[in-house]
N, C-alpha and C positions, 0 to 999 in steps of 0.2 A: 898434547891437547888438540892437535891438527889432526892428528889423526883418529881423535877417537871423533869429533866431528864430521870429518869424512866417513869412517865407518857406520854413524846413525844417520848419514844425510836422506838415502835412499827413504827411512822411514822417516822423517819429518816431512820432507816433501808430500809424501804418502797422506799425512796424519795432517796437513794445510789441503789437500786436493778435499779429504773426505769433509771437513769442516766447510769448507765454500760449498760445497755441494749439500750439506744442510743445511746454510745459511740463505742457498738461494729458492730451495723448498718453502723454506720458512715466510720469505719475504717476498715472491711474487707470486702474484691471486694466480690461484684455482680459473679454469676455463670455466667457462659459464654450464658445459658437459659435466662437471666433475662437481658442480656444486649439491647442495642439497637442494630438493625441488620442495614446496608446499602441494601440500594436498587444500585446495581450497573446497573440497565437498563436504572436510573434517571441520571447517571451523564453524563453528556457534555465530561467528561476529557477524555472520550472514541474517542469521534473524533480525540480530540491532540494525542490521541496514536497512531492512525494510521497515523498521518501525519507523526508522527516523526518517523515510521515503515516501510515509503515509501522507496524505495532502488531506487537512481538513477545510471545509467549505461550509459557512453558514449562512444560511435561509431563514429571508421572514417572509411568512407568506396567508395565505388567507385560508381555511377551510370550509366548506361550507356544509350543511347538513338538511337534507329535505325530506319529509316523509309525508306519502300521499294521503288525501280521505282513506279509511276502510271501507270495507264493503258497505255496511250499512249507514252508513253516511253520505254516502254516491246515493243511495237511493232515498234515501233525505231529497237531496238533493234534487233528485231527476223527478221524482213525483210534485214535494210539496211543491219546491220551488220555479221549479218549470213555467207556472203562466204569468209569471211576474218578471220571466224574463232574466232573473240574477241568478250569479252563480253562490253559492254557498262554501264558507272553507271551512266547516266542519270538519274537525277530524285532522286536519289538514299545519301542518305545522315544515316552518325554514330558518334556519339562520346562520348565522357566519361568526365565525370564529379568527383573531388573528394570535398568532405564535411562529414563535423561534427557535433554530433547533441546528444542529449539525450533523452535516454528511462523511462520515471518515473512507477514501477511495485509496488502494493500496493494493500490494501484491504477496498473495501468497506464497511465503517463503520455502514450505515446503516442496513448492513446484520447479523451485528454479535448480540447474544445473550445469554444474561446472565442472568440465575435463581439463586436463595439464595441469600444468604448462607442456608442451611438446620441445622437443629440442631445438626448436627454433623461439622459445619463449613465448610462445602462442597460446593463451586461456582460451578455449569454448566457453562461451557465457548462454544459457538460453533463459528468457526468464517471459514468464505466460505475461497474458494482456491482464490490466488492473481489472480489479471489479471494487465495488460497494461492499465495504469491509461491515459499516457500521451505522445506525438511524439512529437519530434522538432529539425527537422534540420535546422541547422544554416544557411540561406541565405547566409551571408556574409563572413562563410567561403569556397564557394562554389570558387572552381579554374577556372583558365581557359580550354573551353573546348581541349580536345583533340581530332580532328576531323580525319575522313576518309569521305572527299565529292566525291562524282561524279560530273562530269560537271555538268555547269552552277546550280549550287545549293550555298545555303549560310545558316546558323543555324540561326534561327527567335527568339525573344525573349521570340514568345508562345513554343516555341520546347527546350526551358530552362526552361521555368516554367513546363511545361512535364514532364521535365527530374526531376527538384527538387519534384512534385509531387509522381515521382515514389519513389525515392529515402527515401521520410516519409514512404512511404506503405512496402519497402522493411523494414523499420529498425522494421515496427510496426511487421511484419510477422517474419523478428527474433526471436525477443523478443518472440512474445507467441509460438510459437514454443519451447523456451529456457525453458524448465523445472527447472532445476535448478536452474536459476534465479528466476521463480516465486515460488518454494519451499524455497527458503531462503528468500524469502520475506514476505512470511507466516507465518515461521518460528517467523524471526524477532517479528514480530504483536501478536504470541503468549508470547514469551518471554516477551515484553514489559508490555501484559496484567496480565500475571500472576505475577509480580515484583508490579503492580498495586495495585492487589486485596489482597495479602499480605499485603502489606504496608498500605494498608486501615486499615486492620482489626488489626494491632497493633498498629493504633492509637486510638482505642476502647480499645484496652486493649484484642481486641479477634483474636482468631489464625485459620487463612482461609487458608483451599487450593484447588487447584482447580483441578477440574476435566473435562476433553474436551471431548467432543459430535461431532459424523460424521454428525448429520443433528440437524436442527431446532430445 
């Protein structure tokens, strides 16, 4: 029995080396080099990031709507009335409107672009400056107007749809004008991406951070 022992030792020994050396394959992590990397240009979740990065802003504000005499009412005006000293507002029609409405400010998701991770765990992140995604004033909270007519004048229902017209243009011209609004917007879409790209990479087991780029 000792000796048929002795005679297999050689390969038991053998057949315990190769076993530890699968077992310790098995059980200690992969270098961060050897891992699998993400391709973060591939995922889709990058558009839900900017949805949910959109920043909406609501406005109540005032519009106003003014249309001058015509011609032939200026000269109404300039003949008849002239020696009596008064001005005449024929023709001549104003008034104000209030309404509420929202401005959706966000980022273009197809703009934005992502290289890595690099072997150092390093994402390039570049993502453009926000703009004014979206206008919408509220028809239905639109008031009643508050008028200044001249004679024989009455407000048309094209001279309200006018007035709401103007009213989207004024809130869109706000808005991009509003720096700070579209800075925190940006902001936001940064923030949410790089919470992302973390979070990705320790579900790998690997530790990413990112690094942002002024162009392309």
């Amino acid at each position: 029995m000792k000796g048929n022992v002795k005679k297999y030792l050689p390969s038991i020994i053998a057949g315990a080396v190769c076993l530890a050396a699968v077992l310790c394959l098995l059980i200690i992590p992969k270098n961060n080099s050897e891992q699998n990397k993400v391709d973060f240009s591939e995922y889709s979740s990058v558009n839900t990031i900017c949805e949910l990065a959109t920043l909406r802003s609501f406005y109540h504000n005032v519009a106003m709507y003014e249309k001058k005499p015509d011609g032939g009412n200026k000269f109404v005006n300039d003949v008849l009335l002239w020696p009596f000293g008064t001005y005449s507002k024929i023709g001549y029609k104003q008034f104000w409107l209030e309404y509420s409405g929202v401005v959706e400010t966000g980022i273009d998701a197809s703009l934005i672009k992502i290289t890595g991770p690099d072997s150092n765990g390093i994402v390039e992140v570049y993502v453009p400056q926000a703009k004014v995604l979206s206008v919408y004033a509220d028809e239905a909270s639109l008031t009643e107007p508050l008028s200044e007519n001249g004679w024989f004048t009455k407000i048309s229902g094209k001279e309200k749809a006018e007035a709401f017209s103007t009213a989207q243009n004024a809130m869109r011209q706000e808005a991009e004008n509003d720096q700070s609004l579209l800075r925190r917007s940006r902001e936001n879409a940064k923030l949410l991406l790089e919470k992302y790209i973390i979070n990705t990479g320790k579900q790998i087991g690997a530790s990413y951070s990112v690094k942002w780029t002024e162009s392309p």
